[in-house]
C-alpha positions as CSV (number, residue, x, y, z in Angstrom):
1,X,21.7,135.0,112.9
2,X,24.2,137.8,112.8
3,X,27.6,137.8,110.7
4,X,29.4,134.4,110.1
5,X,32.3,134.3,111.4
6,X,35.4,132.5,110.2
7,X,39.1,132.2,111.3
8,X,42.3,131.3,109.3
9,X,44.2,128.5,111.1
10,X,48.1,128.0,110.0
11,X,47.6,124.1,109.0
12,X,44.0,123.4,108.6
13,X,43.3,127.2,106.7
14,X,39.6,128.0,106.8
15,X,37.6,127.7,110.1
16,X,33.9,128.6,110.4
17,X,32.1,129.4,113.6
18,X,29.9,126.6,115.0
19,X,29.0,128.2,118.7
20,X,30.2,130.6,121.6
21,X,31.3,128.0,124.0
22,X,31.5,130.7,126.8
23,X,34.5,132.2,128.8
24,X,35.2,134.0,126.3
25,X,36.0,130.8,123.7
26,X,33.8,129.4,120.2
27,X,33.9,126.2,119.0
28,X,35.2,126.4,114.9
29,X,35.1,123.4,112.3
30,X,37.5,123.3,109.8
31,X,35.4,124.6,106.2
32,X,36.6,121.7,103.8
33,X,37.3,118.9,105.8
34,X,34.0,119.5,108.5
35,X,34.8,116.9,110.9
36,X,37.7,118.5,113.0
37,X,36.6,120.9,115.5
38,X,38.6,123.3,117.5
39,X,38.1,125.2,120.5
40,X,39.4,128.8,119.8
41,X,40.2,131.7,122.4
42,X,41.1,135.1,120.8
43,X,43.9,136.5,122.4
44,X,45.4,140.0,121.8
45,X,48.4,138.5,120.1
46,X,46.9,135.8,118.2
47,X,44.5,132.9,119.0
48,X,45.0,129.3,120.8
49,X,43.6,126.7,119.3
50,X,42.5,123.5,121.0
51,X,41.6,120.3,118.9
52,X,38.2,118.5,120.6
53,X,36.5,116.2,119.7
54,X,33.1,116.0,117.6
55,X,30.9,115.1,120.5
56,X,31.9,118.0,123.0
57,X,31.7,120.5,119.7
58,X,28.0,118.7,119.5
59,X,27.6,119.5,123.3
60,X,28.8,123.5,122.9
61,X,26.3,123.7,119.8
62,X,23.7,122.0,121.8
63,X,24.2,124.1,125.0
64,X,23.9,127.1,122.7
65,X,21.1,126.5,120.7
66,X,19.1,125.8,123.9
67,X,20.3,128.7,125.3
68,X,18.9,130.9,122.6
69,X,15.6,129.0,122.6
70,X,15.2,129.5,126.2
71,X,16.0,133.2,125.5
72,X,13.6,133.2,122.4
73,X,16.3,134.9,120.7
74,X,15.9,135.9,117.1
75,X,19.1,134.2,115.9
76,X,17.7,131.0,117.1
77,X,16.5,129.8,114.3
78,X,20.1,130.6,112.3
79,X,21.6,128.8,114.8
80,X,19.3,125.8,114.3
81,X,19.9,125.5,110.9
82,X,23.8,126.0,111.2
83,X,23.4,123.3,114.2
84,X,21.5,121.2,111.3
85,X,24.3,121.7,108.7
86,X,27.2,120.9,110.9
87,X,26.0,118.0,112.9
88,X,23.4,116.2,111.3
């Protein structure tokens, strides 16, 4: 898998990169607390932060991962594990 990713959020601080959810947006989980998701679109002035919910972050991940697999793409399996780490 290629670079992790992270974002600093102004309440919840650390955010790590779960998935591109597409359009443009990725799914993050909060570092510490790994239960709240967010759905994050990087803007030129900032980023918008959306709070969802565990199972549609599940779904992005999922939608991802089979995406990759499909693709046979070498990050796959870094995805998998990440997938593994978050959500199981």
């Amino acid at each position: 898998m290629g670079v992790e990713r992270y974002l600093n959020h102004p309440t919840f601080g650390m955010l790590y990169l779960v998935a591109p959810a597409g359009d443009g947006r990725d799914v993050y989980a909060t570092l510490y607390a790994q239960r709240m998701f967010f759905l994050v679109t990087l803007q030129p002035r900032g980023a918008q932060f959306e709070v969802i919910p565990y199972q549609d972050a599940r779904h992005y991940a999922e939608l991802h991962l089979s995406r990759c697999r499909r693709d046979r793409s070498p990050e796959a399996e870094g995805w998998q594990q990440l997938f593994a780490q978050t959500f199981i």
